[in-house]
C-alpha positions as CSV (number, residue, x, y, z in Angstrom):
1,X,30.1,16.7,-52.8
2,X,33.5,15.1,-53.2
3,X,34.1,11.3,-53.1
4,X,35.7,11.4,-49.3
5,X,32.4,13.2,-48.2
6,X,30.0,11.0,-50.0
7,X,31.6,7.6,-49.5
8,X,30.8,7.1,-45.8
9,X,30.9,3.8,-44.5
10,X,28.5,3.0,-42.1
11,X,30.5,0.0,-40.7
12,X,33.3,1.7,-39.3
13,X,31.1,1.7,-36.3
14,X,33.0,0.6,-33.4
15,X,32.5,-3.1,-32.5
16,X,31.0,-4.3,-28.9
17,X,32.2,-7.0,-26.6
18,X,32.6,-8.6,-23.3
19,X,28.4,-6.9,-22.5
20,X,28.9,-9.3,-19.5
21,X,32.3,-7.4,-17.7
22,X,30.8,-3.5,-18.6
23,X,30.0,-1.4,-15.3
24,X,27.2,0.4,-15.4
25,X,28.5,3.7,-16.5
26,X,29.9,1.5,-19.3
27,X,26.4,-0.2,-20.2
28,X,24.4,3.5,-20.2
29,X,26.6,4.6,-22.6
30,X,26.5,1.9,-24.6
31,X,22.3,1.8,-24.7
32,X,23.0,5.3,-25.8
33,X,25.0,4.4,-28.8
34,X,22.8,1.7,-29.9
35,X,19.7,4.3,-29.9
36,X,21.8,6.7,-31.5
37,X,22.8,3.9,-34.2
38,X,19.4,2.4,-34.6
39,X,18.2,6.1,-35.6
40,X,20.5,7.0,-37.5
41,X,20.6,3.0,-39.5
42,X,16.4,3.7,-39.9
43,X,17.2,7.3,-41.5
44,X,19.3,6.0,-43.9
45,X,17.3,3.2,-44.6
46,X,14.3,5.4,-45.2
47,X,16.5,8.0,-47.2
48,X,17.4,5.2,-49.7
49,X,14.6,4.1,-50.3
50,X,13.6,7.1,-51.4
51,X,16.9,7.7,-53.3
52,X,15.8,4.2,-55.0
53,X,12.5,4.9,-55.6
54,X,13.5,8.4,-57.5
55,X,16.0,6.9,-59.9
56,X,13.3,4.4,-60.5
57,X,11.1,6.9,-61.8
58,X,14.0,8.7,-63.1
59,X,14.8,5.4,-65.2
60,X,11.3,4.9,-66.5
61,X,11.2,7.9,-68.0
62,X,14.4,8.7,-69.2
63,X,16.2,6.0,-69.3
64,X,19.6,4.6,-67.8
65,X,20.9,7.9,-69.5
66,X,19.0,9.9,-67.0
67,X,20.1,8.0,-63.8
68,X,23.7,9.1,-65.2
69,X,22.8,12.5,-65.1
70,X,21.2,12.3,-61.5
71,X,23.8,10.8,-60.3
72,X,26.9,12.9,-61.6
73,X,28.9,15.2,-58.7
74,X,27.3,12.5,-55.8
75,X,30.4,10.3,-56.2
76,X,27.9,7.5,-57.6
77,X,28.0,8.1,-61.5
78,X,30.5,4.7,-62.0
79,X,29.5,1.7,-62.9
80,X,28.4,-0.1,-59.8
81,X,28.8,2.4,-57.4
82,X,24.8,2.7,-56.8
83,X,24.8,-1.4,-56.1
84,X,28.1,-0.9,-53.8
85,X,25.9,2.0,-51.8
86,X,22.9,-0.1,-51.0
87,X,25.7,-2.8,-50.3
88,X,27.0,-0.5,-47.6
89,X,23.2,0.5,-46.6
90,X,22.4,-3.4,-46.4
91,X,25.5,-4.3,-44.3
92,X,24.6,-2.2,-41.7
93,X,20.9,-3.0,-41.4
94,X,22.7,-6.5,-40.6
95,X,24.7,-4.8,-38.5
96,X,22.1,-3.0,-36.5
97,X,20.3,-6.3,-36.0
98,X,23.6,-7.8,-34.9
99,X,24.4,-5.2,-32.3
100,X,20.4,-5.5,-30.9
101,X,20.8,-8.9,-30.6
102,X,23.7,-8.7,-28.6
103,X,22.0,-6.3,-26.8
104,X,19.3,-8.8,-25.8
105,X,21.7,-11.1,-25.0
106,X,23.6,-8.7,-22.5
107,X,20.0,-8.2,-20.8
108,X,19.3,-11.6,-20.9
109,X,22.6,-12.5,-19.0
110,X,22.2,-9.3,-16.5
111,X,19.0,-10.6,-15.3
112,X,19.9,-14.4,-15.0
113,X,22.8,-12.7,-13.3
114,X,20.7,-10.5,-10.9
115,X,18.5,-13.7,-10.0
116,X,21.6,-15.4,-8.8
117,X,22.7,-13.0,-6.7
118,X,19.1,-12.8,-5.2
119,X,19.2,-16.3,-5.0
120,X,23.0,-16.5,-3.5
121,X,21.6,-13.6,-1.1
122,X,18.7,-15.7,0.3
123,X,20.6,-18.7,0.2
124,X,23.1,-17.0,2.2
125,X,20.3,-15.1,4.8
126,X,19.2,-18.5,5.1
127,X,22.3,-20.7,6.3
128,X,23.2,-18.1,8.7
129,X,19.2,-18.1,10.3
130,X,19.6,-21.6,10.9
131,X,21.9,-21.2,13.2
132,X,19.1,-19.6,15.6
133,X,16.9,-22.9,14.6
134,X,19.5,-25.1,15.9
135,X,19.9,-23.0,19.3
136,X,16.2,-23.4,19.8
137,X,16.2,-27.0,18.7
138,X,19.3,-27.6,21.5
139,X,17.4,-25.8,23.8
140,X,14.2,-27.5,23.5
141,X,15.6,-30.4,24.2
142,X,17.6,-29.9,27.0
143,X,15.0,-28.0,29.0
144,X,13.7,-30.6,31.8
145,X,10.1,-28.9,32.2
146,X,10.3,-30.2,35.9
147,X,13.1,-28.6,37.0
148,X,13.3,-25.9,34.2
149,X,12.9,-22.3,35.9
150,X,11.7,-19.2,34.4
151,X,15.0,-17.6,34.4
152,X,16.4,-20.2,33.3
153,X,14.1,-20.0,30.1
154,X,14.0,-16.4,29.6
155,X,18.1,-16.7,29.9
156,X,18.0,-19.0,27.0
157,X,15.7,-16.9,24.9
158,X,17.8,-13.9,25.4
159,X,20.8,-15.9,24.3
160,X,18.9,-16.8,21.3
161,X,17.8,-13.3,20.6
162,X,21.3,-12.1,21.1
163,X,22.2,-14.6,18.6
164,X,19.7,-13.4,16.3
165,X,20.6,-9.8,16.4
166,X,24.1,-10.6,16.0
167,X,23.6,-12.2,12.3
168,X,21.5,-9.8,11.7
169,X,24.2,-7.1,12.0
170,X,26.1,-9.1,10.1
171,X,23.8,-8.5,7.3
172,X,24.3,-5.0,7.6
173,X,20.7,-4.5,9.6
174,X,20.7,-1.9,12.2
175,X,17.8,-2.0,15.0
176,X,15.6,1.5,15.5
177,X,15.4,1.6,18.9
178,X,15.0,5.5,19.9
179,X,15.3,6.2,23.4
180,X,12.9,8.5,25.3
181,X,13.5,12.1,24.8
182,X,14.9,11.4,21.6
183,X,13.0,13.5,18.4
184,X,10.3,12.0,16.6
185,X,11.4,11.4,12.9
186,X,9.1,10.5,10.4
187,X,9.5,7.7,8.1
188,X,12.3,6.1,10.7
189,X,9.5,6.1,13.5
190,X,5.9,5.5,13.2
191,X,3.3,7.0,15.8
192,X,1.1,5.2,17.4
193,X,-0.2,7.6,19.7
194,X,0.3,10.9,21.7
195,X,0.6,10.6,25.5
196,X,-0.1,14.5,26.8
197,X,3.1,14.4,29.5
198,X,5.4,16.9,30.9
199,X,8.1,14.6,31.4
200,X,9.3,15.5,27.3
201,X,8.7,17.8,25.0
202,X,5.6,17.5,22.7
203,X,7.0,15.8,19.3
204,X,9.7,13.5,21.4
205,X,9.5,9.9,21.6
206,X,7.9,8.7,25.2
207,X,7.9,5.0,25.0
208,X,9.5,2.6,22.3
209,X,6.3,0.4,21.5
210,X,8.1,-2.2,19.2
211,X,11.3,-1.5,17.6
212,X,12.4,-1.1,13.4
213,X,14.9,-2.2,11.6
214,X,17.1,-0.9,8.5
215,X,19.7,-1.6,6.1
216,X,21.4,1.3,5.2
217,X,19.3,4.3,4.8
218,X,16.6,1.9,3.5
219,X,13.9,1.6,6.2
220,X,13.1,-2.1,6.3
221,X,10.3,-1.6,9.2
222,X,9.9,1.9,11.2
223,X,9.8,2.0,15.3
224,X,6.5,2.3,16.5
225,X,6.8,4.6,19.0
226,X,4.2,7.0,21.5
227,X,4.6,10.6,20.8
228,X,5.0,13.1,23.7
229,X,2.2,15.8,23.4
230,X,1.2,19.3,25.4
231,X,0.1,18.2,28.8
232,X,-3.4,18.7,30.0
233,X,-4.2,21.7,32.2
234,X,-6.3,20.8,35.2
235,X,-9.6,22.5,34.7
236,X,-9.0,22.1,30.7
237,X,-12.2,20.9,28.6
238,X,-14.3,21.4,32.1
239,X,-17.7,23.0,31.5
């Protein structure tokens, strides 16, 4: 083994920073590299200890002039060379601990940094429902129950329930409000019972029974719908 081969130097790892501004991408590969590092750090810790071990044997029995021989062709025969590997070996133990500590510290700060945004996301959810609060606080107010009239009432709710929807949307919620005749699709709809009709085909939605809601693809509540089945012959299940 020549002296470039043998004198490796495990610090020329390359150094980590700014955890906090890494994408994702960025953070799986460099979990990756610290697993890679940590196993490779625990082989070589393991592999000089038994390098050290050896020569101490080696040096009990033979003598310091024994160790020499061991050692020559490795690139560690000089004088201090053995001290300057488990130097090297040392330094990046520290270094291993230095680069998983940092890595605890990145988690730490992604998950405070998740729980804001949770936080900032309620927050958020909330200010904007309080808007419908205040519409039903106005309107309870202003109603006169003696002169009040049921449309009049139901027109306010419906404002209200416009004005609900609306922020909802604005959250990026969608209703689920299949029409009849429309197919029945699992996990978007829910069945809550089959109504034998000739009016649709068996499997279509009949009636909407309460609608769902969803953000995205994620389904946050299905609609519960009724479920058009084969109609019932007349003189069917007679005896």
């Amino acid at each position: 083994m020549s002296d470039s081969e043998s004198n490796i130097d495990i610090n020329d790892a390359p150094e980590t920073s700014g955890a906090a501004e890494l994408s994702d991408e960025e953070r799986g590969v460099l979990e990756e590299r610290i697993a890679s590092t940590r196993e490779q750090l625990l082989e070589l810790a393991s592999e000089r200890d038994a390098v050290l071990s050896g020569l101490d044997d080696i040096r009990q029995g033979l003598g310091e002039a024994g160790v020499r021989r061991a050692l020559e062709g490795t690139g560690f025969a000089d004088g201090g060379a053995l001290d300057d590997l488990t130097a090297k070996l040392a330094a990046g133990e520290e270094e291993k601990l230095r680069v998983l500590a940092e890595l605890q510290n990145f988690r730490r700060r992604a998950a405070q940094s998740e729980q804001q945004a949770r936080q900032q996301g309620q927050r958020s959810a909330v200010q904007q429902l309080l808007g419908v609060l205040d519409h039903f606080d106005l309107t309870l107010t202003q109603i006169d129950p003696e002169q009040a009239t049921a449309a009049s009432v139901l027109e306010g709710v419906k404002l209200i329930r416009d004005e609900t929807v609306r922020i909802l949307g604005g959250m990026g919620v969608a209703v689920i409000k299949p029409k009849t005749g429309e197919a029945f699709e699992p996990g978007r709809h829910t069945a809550i019972m089959q109504q034998p009709t000739s009016d649709a085909e068996p499997g279509q939605v009949v009636h909407l029974a309460r609608a769902g809601y969803a953000i995205g693809e994620q389904i946050i509540r299905p609609a519960e719908v009724v479920v058009a089945a084969e109609p019932v012959e007349e003189g069917e299940g007679g005896h």
